[in-house]
C-alpha positions as CSV (number, residue, x, y, z in Angstrom):
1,X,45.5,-72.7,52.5
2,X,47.7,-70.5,54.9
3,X,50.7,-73.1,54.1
4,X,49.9,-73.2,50.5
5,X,50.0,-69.3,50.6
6,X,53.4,-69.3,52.5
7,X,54.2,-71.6,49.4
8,X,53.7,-69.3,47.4
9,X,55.3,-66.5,48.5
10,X,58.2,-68.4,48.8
11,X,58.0,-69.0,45.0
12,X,57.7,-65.6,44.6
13,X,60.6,-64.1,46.4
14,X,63.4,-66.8,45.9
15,X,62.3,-66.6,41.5
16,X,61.4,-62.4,41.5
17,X,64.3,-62.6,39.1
18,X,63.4,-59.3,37.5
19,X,61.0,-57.7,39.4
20,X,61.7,-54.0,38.6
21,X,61.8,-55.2,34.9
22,X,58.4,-57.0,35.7
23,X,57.0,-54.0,37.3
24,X,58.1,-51.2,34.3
25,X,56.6,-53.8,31.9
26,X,53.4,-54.3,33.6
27,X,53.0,-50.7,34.0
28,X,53.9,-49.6,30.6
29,X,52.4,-46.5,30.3
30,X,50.4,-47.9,26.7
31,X,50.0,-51.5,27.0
32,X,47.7,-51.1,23.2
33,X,50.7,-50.4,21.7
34,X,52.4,-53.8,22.5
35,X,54.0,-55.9,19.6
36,X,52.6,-59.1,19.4
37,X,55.5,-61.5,18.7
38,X,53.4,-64.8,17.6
39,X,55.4,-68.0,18.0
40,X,54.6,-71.5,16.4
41,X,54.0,-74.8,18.4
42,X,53.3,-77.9,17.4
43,X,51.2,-79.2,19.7
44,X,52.7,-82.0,22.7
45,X,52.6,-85.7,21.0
46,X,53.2,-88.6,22.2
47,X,57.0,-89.6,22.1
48,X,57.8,-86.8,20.5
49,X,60.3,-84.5,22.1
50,X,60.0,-81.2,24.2
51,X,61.0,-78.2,21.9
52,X,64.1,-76.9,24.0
53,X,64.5,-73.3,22.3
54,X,61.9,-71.1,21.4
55,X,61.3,-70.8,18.1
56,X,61.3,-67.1,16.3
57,X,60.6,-66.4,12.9
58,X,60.8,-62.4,13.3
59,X,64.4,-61.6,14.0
60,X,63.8,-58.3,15.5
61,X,63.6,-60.9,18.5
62,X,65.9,-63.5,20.5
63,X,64.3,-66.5,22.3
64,X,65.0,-65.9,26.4
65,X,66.0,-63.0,27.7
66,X,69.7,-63.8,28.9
67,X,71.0,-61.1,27.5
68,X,68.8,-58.2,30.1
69,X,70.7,-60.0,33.4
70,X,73.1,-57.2,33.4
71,X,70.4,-54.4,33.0
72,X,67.6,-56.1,35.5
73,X,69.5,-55.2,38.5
74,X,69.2,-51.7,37.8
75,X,73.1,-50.4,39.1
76,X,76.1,-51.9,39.1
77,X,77.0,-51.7,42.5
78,X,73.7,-53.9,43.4
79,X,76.1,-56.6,40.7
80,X,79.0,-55.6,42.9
81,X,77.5,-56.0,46.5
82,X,75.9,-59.1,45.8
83,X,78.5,-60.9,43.6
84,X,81.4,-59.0,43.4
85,X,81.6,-59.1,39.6
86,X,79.9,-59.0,36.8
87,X,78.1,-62.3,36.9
88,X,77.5,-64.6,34.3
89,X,73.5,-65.9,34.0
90,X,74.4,-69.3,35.8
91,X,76.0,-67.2,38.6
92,X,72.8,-64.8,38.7
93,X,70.5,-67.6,38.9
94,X,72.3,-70.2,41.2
95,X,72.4,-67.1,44.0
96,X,68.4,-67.7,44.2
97,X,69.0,-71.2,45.1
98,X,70.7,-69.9,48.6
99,X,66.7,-68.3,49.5
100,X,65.8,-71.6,49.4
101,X,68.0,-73.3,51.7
102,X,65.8,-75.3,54.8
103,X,62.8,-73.9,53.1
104,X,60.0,-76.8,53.4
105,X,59.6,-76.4,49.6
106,X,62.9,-76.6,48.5
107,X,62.5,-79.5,46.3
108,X,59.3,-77.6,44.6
109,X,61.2,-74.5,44.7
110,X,64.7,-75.8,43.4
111,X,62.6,-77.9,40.8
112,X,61.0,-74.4,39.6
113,X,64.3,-72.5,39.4
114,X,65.9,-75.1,37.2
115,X,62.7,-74.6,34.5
116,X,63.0,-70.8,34.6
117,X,66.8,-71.1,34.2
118,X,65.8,-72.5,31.0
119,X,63.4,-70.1,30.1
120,X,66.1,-67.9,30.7
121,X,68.2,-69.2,28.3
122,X,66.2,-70.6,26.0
123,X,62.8,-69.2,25.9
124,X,61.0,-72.2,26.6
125,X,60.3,-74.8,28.9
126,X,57.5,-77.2,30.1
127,X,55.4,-78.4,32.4
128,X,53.5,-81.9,33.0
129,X,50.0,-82.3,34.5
130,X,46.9,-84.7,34.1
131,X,43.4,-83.3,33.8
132,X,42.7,-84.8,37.0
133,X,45.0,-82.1,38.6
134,X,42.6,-79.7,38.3
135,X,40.1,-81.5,40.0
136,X,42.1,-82.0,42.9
137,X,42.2,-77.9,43.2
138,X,38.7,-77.7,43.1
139,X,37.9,-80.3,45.3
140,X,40.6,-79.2,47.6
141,X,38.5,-75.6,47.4
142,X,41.9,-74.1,46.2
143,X,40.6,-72.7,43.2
144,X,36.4,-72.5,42.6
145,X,35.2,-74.2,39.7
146,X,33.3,-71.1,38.3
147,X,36.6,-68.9,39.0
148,X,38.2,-71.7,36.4
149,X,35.5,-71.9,34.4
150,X,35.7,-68.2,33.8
151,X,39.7,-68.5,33.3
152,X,40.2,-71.5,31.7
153,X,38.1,-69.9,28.9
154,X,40.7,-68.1,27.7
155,X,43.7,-69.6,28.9
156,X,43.0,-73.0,29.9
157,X,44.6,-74.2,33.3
158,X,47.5,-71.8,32.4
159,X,46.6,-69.8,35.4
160,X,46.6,-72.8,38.3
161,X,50.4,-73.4,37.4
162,X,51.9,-72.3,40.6
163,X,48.7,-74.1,42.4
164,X,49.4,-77.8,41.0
165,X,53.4,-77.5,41.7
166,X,53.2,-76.6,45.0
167,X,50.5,-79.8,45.5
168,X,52.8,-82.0,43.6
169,X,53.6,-85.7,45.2
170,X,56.6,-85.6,42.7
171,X,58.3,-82.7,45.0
172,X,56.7,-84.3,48.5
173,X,54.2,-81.6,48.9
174,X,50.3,-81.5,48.7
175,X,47.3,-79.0,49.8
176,X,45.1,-79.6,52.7
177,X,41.6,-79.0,51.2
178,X,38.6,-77.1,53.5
179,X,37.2,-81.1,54.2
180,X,40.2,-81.7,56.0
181,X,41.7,-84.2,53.8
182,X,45.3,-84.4,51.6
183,X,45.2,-83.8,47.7
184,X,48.3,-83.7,45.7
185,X,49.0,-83.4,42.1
186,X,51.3,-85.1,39.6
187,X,52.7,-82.1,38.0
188,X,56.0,-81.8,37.5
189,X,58.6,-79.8,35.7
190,X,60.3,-81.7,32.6
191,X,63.9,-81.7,31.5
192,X,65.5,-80.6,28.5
193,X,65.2,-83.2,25.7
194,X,62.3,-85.3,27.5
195,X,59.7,-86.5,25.3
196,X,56.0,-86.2,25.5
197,X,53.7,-88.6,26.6
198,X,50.1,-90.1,25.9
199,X,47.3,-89.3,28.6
200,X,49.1,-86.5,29.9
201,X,49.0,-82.9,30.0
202,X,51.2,-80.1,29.0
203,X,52.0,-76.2,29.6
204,X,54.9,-74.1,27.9
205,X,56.5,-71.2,29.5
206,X,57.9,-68.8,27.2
207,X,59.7,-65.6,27.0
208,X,61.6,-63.4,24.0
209,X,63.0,-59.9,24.2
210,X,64.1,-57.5,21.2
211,X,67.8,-58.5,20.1
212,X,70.1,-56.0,22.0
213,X,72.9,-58.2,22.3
214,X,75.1,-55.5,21.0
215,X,73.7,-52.8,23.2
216,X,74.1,-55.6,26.1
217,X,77.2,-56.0,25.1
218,X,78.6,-52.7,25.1
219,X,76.5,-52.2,28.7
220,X,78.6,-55.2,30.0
221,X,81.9,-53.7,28.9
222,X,80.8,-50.2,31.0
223,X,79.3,-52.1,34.1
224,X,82.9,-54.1,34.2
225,X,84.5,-51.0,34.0
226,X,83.2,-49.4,37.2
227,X,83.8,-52.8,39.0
228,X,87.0,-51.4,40.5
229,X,85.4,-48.3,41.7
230,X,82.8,-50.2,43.8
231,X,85.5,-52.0,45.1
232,X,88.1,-48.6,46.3
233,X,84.6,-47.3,47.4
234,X,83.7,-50.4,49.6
235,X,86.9,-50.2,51.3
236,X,86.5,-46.3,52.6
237,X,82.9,-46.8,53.6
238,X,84.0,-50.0,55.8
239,X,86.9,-47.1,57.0
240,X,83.9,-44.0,57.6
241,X,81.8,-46.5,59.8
242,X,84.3,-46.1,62.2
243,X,86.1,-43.0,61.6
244,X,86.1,-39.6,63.5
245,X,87.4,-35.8,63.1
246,X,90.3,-35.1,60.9
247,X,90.4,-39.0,59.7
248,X,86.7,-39.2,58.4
249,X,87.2,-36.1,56.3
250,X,90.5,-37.6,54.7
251,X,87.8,-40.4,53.8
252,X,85.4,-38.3,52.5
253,X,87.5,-36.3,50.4
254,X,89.2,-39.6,49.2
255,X,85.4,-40.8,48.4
256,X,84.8,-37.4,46.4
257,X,88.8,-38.0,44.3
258,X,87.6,-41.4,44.0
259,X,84.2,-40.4,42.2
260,X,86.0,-37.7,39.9
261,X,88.5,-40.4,38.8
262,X,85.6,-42.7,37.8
263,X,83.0,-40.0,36.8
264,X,83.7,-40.6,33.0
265,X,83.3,-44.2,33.3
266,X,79.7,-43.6,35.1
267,X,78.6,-41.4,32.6
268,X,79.9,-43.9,29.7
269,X,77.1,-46.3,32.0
270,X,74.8,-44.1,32.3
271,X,74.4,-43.5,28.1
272,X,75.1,-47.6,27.1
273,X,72.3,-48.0,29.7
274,X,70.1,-45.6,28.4
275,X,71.0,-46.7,24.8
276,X,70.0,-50.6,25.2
277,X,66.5,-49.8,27.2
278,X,65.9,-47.3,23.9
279,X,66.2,-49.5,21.9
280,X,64.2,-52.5,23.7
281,X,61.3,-49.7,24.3
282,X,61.1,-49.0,20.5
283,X,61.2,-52.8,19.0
284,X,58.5,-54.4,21.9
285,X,56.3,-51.3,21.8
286,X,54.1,-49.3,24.3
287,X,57.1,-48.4,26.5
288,X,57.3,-51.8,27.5
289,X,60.5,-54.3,27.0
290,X,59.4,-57.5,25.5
291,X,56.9,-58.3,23.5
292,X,53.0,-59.9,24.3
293,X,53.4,-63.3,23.4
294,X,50.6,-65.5,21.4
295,X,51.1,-69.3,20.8
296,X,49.7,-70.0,17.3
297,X,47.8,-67.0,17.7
298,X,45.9,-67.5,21.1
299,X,46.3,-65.8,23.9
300,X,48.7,-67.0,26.8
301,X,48.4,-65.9,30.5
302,X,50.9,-63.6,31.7
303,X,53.2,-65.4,34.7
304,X,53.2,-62.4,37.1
305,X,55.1,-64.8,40.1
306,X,58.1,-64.5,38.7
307,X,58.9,-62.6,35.6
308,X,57.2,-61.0,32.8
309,X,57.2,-64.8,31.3
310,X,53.7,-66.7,29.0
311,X,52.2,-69.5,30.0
312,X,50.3,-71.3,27.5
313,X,48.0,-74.3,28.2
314,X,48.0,-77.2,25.1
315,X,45.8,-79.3,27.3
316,X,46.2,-83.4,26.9
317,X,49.2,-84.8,24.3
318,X,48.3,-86.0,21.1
319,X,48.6,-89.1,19.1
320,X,50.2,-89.1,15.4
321,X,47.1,-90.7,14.3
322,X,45.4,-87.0,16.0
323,X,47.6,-85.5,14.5
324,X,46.8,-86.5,10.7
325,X,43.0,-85.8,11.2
326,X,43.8,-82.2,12.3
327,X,45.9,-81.8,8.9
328,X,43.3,-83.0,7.2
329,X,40.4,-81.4,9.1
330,X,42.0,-77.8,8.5
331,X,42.7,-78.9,5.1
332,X,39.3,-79.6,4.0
333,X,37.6,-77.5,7.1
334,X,35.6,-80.3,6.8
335,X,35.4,-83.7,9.3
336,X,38.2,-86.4,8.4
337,X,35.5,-89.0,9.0
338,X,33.5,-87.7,6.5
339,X,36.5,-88.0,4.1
340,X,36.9,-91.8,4.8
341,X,34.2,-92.6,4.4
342,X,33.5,-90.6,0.8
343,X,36.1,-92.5,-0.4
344,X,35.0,-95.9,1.1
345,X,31.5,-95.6,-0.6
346,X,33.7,-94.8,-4.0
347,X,35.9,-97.8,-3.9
348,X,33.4,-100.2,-2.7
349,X,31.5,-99.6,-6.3
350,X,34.6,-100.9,-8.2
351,X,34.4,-104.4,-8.5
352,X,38.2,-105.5,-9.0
């Protein structure tokens, strides 16, 4: 468990995209007050394709949430000291790869960061499993089986994501249970435009935000701006680490010139940043910045690890032939079966 754990944690600091974003969301100071953004999903079958963008019918929303990179980080000189720029989302999500270098679970962890890139971008991505995962926790002792019982109630195995990807055999890792012995899983993360498939088992990760692609815009424009002043002001700091006397006051009033020079471009910051946040708080509700998300109306678990992302459990792929009896269950709200065979019983009295 203590090398699952470290697994873990790894997880959770190389993919804390957005964890001050997470934090003001999950803190929000009335969560009641939330907009529910619904979003419709076929359910997984068999040979047919993984959705690859999330799909929105209330345009107050975009799928992904792409357009907050340049707000997440909170000030543009943290942009500046890490990257030197403003970056683009590739740039801000390749620099999480560099955590993971000689890490144990860098094919896990790499594995992850390529799904949540396309959450990123997209909204949506997936995960495979078998049922028979879930045993392996259990009889591992990583997870009790009334502690699923009781969350699997409402979100299915939605919660044990982070569990059956760091026991996967796919990415070389697996848990040593409290009897001593090796279980691993067969989960694995799924690339874009991969189909479904029979017998096994499928969770989607999803994320929208309100559409402030203006705002973000405009908030790019002012962050680029100030670019050049992070840059002068890098230069005298590296100078005051080493100056004395009559030199390190030329430095600091050269500091003081440069921020006057620049003190209209920080404020023109300070009110795009202020408008795009405004605007995100008033369309997702509550004083948070994105919306609670339900899959065909049911309730998906929140993915704390690594940003304020849903995780929603379909459970085992389909068939077509499933497929047509749900249609025709929910039409009639009545068993298919029952249907057949009505209509057997009335044909079989014509003699033809």
């Amino acid at each position: 468990m203590k090398t699952l754990k470290k697994s873990l944690a790894l997880l959770l600091s190389a993919l804390m995209l957005f964890s001050t974003f997470a934090f003001v969301v999950a803190n929000a100071e009335d969560e009641n007050t939330r907009v529910t953004l619904d979003i419709r999903l076929d359910a997984p079958t068999a040979g047919k394709k993984a959705p690859e963008i999330l799909p929105i019918e209330d345009k107050r929303f975009v799928p992904g949430d792409s357009e907050l990179i340049y707000l997440l980080d909170g000030h543009p000189e943290n942009l500046y000291k890490e990257y030197g720029k403003v970056p683009t989302v590739d740039e801000y999500m390749a620099k999480r790869a560099e955590y993971l270098e000689g890490a144990k679970e860098k094919k896990a962890a790499m594995a992850l960061l390529a799904l949540y890139t396309q959450v990123v971008k997209n909204g949506i991505a997936w995960v495979e499993y078998e049922e028979a995962d879930i045993q392996a926790l259990i009889d591992s002792g990583t997870i009790s089986k009334e502690d699923y019982s009781r969350l699997s109630a409402d979100y299915g195995a939605a919660p044990c994501l982070s569990y059956l990807m760091y026991a996967s055999k796919v990415y070389g890792q697996s848990i040593k249970g409290k009897d001593g012995k090796e279980y691993t899983t067969s989960a694995r993360c799924m690339e874009p435009g991969e189909s479904f498939k029979a017998g096994k088992s499928y969770f989607c990760i999803c994320v929208a935000i309100p559409d402030v692609k203006k705002e973000t815009d405009e908030l790019k424009k002012a962050t680029e701006a100030l670019m050049p002043y992070y840059e002068k002001k890098a230069v005298i700091d590296k100078k005051l680490e080493t100056a004395t006397g009559e030199e390190a006051d030329k430095l600091e009033n050269d500091l003081a010139s440069l921020g006057e020079e620049y003190k209209d471009k920080y404020r023109d910051y300070d009110a795009k940043f202020t408008t795009a946040f405004a605007k995100l708080s008033e369309t997702a509700g509550g004083g948070a910045y994105v919306p609670e998300i339900t899959v065909n109306t049911r309730k998906t678990a929140p993915d704390y690890n690594n940003f304020w992302a849903s995780v929603y459990d379909f459970g085992a792929a389909g068939t077509i032939f499933d497929r047509i009896i749900k249609f025709f269950t929910d039409l009639f709200d009545v068993n298919f079966f029952r249907i057949v065979e009505f209509f057997r019983n009335l044909f079989s009295s014509f003699k033809f």
